[in-house]
MDTraj code that builds the backbone (N, CA, C; nanometers):
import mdtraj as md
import numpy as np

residues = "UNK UNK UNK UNK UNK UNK UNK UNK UNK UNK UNK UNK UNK UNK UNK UNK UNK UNK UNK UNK UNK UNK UNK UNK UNK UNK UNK UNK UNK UNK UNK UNK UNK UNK UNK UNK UNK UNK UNK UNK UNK UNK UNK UNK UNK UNK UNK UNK UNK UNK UNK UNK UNK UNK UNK UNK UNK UNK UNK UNK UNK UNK UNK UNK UNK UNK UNK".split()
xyz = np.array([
    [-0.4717, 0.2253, -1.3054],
    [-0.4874, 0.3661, -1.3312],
    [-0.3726, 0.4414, -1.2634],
    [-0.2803, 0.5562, -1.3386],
    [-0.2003, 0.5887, -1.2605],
    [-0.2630, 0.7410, -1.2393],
    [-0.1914, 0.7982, -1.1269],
    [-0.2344, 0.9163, -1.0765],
    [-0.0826, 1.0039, -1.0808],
    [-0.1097, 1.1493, -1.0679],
    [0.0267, 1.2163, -1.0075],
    [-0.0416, 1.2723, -0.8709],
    [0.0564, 1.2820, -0.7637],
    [-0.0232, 1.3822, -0.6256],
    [0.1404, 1.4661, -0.6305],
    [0.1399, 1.5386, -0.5375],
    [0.1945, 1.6553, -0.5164],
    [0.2180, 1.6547, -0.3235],
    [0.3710, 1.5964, -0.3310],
    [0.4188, 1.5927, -0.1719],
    [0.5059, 1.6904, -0.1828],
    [0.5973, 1.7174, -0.0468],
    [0.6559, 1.8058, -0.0460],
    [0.8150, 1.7369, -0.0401],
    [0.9328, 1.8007, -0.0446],
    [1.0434, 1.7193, -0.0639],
    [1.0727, 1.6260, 0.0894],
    [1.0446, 1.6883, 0.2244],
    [1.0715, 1.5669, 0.2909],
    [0.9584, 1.4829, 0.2750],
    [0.8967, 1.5078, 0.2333],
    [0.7642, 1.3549, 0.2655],
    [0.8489, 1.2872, 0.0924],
    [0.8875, 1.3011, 0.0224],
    [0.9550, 1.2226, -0.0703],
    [1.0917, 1.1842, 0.0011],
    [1.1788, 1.2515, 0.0556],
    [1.2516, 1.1325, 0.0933],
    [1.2039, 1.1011, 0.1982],
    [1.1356, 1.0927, 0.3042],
    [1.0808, 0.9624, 0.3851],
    [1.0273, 0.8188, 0.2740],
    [0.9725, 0.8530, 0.1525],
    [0.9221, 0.7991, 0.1312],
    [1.0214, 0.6929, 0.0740],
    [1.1169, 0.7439, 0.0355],
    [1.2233, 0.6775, -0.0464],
    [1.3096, 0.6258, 0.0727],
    [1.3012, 0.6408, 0.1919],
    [1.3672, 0.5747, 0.2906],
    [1.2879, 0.4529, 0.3722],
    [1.1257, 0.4206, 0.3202],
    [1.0451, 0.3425, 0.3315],
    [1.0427, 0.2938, 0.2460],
    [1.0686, 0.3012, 0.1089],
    [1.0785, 0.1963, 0.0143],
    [1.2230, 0.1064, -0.0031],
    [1.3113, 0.1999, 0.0861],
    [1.4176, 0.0970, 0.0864],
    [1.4247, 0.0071, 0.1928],
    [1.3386, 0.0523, 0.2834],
    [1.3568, -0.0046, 0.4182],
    [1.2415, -0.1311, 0.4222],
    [1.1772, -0.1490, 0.3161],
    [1.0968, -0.1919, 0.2895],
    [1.0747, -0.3339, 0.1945],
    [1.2246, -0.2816, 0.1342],
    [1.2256, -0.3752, -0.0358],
    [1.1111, -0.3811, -0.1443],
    [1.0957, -0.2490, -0.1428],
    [0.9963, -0.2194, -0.2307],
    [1.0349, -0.1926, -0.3807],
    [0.9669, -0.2300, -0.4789],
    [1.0263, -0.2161, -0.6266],
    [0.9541, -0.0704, -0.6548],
    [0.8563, 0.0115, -0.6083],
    [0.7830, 0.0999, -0.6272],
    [0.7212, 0.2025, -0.5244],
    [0.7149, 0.2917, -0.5440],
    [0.6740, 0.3726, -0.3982],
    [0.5322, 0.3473, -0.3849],
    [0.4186, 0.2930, -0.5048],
    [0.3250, 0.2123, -0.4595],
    [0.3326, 0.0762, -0.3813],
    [0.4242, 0.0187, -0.4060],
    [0.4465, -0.1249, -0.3196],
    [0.4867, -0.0842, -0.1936],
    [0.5374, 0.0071, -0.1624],
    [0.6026, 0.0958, -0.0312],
    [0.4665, 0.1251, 0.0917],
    [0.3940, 0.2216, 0.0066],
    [0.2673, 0.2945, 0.0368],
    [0.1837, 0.1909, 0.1471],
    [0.1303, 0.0707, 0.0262],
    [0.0576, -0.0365, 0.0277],
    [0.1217, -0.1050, 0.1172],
    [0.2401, -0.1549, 0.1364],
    [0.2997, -0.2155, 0.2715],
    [0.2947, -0.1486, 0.4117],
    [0.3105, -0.0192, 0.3962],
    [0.2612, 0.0806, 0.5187],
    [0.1366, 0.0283, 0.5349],
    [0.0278, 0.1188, 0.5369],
    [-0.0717, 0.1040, 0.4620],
    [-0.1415, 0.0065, 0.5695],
    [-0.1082, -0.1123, 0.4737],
    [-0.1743, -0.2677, 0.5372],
    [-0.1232, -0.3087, 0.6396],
    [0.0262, -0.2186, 0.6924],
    [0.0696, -0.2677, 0.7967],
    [0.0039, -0.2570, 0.9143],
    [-0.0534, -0.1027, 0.9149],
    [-0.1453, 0.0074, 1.0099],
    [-0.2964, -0.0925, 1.0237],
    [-0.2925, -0.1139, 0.9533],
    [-0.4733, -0.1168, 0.9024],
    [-0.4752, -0.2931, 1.0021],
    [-0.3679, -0.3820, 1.0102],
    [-0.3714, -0.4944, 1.0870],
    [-0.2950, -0.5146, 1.2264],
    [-0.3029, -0.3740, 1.2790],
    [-0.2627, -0.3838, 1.4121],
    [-0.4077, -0.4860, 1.5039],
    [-0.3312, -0.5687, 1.5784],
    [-0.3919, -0.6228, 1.6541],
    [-0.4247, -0.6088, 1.8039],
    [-0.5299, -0.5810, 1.8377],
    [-0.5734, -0.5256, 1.9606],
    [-0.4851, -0.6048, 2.1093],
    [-0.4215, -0.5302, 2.1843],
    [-0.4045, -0.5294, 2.3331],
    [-0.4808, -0.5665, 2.4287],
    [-0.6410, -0.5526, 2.3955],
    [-0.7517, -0.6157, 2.4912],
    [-0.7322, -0.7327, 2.5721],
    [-0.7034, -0.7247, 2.7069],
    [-0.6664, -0.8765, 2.7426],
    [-0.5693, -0.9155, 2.7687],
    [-0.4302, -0.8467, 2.7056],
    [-0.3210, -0.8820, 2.7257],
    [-0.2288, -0.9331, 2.8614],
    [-0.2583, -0.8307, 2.9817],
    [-0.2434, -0.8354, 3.0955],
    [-0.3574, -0.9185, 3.1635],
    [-0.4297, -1.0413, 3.1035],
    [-0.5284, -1.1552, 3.2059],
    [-0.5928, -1.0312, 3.2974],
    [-0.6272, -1.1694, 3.4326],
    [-0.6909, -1.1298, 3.5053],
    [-0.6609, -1.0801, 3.6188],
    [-0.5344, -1.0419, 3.5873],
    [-0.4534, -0.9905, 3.7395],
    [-0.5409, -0.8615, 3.7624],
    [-0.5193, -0.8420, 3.9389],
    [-0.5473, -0.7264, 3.9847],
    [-0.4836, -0.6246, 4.0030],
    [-0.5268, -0.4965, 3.9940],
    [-0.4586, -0.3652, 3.9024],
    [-0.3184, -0.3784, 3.9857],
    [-0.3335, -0.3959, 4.1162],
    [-0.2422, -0.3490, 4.2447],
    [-0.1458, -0.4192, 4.1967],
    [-0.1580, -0.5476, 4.1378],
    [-0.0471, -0.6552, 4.1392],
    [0.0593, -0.6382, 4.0172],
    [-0.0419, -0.5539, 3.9366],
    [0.0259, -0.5226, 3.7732],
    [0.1449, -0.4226, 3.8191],
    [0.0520, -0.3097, 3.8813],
    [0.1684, -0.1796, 3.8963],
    [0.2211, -0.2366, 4.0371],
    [0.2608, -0.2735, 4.1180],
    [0.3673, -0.3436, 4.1741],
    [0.4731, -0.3337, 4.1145],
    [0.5832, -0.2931, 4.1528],
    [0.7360, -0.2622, 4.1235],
    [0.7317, -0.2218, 4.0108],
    [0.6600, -0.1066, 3.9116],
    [0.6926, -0.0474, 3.8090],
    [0.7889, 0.0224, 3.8296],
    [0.7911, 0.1138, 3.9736],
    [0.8587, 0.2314, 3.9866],
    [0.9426, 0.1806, 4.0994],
    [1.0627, 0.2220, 4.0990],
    [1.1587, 0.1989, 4.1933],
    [1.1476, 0.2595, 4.2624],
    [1.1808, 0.2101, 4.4237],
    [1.1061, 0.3287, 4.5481],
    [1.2144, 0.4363, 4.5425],
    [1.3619, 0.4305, 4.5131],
    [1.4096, 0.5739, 4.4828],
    [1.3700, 0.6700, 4.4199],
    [1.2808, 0.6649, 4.3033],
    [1.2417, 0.7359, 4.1895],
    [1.1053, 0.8189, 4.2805],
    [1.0717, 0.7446, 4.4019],
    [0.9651, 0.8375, 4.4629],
    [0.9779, 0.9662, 4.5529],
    [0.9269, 1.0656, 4.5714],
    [0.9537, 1.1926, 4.6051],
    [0.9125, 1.1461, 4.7655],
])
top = md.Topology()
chain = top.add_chain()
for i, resn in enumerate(residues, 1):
    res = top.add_residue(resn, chain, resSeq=i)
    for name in ("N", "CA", "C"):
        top.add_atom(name, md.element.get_by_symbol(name[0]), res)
traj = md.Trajectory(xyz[None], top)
C-alpha cells in the first residue's frame, strides 16, 4: 500500500542523506533500516560486573581538573 505524508524540506534532505548513508534503493528501505536499528538497541545492564562503585569512578577525573 503506498501512502503520501507531508515533511518539511530539511527532514527530506536528512532523509536523503540517510538513504545514502545507508545504501538504500528507497526512502522506505532507509526509514525501515533506521527504524529497526532503534528498536534493537541492546541493553547496558551489567556491563560494568561487579565492581564496586569507588573502584569504577577511580581515575575518571584527573586530580588537576579538581577545584
Amino acid at each position: 500500500m503506498k501512502t503520501t505524508i507531508q515533511i518539511n524540506e530539511n527532514t527530506l534532505e536528512l532523509l536523503k542523506k540517510v538513504r545514502d548513508n545507508t545504501n538504500s534503493a528507497s526512502y522506505d528501505e532507509a526509514i525501515n533500516k533506521v527504524v529497526l536499528k532503534s528498536l534493537n538497541k541492546e541493553s547496558m545492564f551489567g556491563y560494568l560486573g561487579k565492581k564496586p562503585k569507588r573502584g569504577i569512578l577511580n581515575g575518571l577525573r584527573d586530580k588537576n581538573d579538581r577545584f
